[in-house]
N, C-alpha and C positions, 0 to 999 in steps of 0.2 A: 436834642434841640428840636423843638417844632418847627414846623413846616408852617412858614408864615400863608395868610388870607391870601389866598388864589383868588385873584379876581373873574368873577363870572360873567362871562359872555354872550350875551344870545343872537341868535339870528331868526330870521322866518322859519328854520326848522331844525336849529341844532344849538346844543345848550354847548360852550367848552366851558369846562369847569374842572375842579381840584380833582385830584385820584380818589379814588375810593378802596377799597379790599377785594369789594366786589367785580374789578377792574379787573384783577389780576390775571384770573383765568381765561378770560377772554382774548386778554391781550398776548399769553404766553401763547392761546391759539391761532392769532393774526401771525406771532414773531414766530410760529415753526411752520408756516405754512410757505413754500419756497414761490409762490406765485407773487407774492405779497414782497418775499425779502429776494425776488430775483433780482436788482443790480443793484444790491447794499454788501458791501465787501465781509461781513463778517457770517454772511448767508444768515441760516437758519439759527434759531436761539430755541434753547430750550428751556424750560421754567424758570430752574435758578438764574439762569442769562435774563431772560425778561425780567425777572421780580429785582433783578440787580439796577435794570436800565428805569425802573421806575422809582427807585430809591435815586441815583442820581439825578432823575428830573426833581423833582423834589429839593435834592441839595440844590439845584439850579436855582431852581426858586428863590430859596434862602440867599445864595450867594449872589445871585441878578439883579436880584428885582422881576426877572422875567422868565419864562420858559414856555416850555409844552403843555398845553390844556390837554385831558381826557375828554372826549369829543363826544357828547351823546347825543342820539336822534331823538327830538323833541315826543314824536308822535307815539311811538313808543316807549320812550326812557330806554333804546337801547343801546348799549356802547359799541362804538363803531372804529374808535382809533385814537390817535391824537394828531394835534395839529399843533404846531406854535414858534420858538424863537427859540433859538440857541449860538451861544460864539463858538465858531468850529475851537478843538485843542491843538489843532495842523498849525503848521506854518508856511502859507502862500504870500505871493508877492499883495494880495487885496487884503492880508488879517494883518491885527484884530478888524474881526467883523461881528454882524450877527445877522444870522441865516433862520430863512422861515423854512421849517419842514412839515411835510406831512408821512403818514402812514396808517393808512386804512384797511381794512377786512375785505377784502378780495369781494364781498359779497353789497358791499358799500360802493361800488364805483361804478364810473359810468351815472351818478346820479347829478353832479357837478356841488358833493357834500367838503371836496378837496379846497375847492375856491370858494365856495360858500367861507367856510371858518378859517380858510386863511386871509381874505378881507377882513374879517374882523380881529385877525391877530394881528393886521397890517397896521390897521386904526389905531389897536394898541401899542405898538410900536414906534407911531412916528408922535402919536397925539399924545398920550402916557407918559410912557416911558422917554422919548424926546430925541428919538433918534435921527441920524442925518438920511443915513442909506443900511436899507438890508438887501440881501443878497440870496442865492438861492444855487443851489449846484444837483446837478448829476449827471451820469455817463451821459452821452452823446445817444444810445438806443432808449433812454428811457423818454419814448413820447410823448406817455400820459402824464407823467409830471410835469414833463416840458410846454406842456401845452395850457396845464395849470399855470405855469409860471406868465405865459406869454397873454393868458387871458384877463390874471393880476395887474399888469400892464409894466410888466418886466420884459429888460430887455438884456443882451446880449451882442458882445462884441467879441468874433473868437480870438482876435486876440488877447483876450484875459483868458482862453480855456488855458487849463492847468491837469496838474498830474499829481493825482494822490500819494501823498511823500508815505503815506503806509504800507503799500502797495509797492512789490517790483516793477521793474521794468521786463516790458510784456503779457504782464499782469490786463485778462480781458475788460477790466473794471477799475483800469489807473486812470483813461484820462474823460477826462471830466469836462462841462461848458460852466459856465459862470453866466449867469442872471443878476443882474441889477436893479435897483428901484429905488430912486434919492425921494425926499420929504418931495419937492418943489415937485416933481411928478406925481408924485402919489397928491398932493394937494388938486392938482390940475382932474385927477383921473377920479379919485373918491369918490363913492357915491355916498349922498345927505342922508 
């Protein structure tokens, strides 16, 4: 079955758009680089792992209506990561949901390309697609996402932090904060 019309996105300096082949390699080199996958529980991936995870965005697609854009830097046409929407497959006391992620080239940050193309996966998420609230999660050490999320204009109450039911107990990367962001805020906060 085809991979239905990915809707393309632009920003001031980044196109997200559908996967390509030419994707692949780059991305298997973002998903074994451990800087990039330090606090993702399944660590490092290696090409079959990556090419597998790009197949399932894809089925996402199909089955959503929404998923993970391939993230490319305008100025170059260079691939830099993805960015986009997905319902966790966990089961937490806040799912079903659907959560905005990113994941970027280690050599991509620090430039603010994370909240760039998650704003506009945001747009499409509540304006599109018609959502009420998405959601956003990771460990408690991961800053630099957190601060993506906090800049989105997501917020956070620890009592919703939760513990990844895939993960043991003890496990350095079970427990997690939860991020929030309903329509009526993100309407308030949007920028035109």
């Amino acid at each position: 079955m085809a991979v239905p019309t990915i809707p393309r996105l632009a920003t001031d300096r980044l196109l997200l758009r559908e996967w390509l082949p030419e994707d692949r390699e780059p991305f298997a080199r973002l998903n074994g680089d451990p800087r990039v996958m330090e606090f993702l529980s399944r660590g490092t991936l290696d090409r079959a792992g990556s090419d597998e995870m790009i197949d399932r965005i894809e089925t996402r697609w199909r089955t959503d209506g929404h998923g993970q854009w391939a993230v490319e830097r305008r100025a170059d046409a260079t691939f830099i990561g993805f960015v986009g929407l997905a319902a966790p497959t966990f089961e937490a006391p806040f799912t079903p949901c659907v959560e905005i992620g990113w994941r970027l080239a280690a050599e991509a940050w620090g430039h603010g390309y994370a909240t760039e193309a998650a704003r506009a996966a945001l747009r499409f998420g509540f304006d599109d697609v018609g959502l009420d609230e998405i959601v956003s999660f990771t460990v408690p050490a991961n800053v630099r996402s957190r601060a993506v999320m906090e800049r989105l204009g997501m917020t956070r109450d620890p009592a919703d932090d939760f513990d990844l039911p895939s993960l043991a107990d003890g496990h350095e990367l079970r427990r997690h904060v939860l991020y929030r962001l309903g329509r009526a805020a993100w309407q308030a906060i949007a920028p035109s």
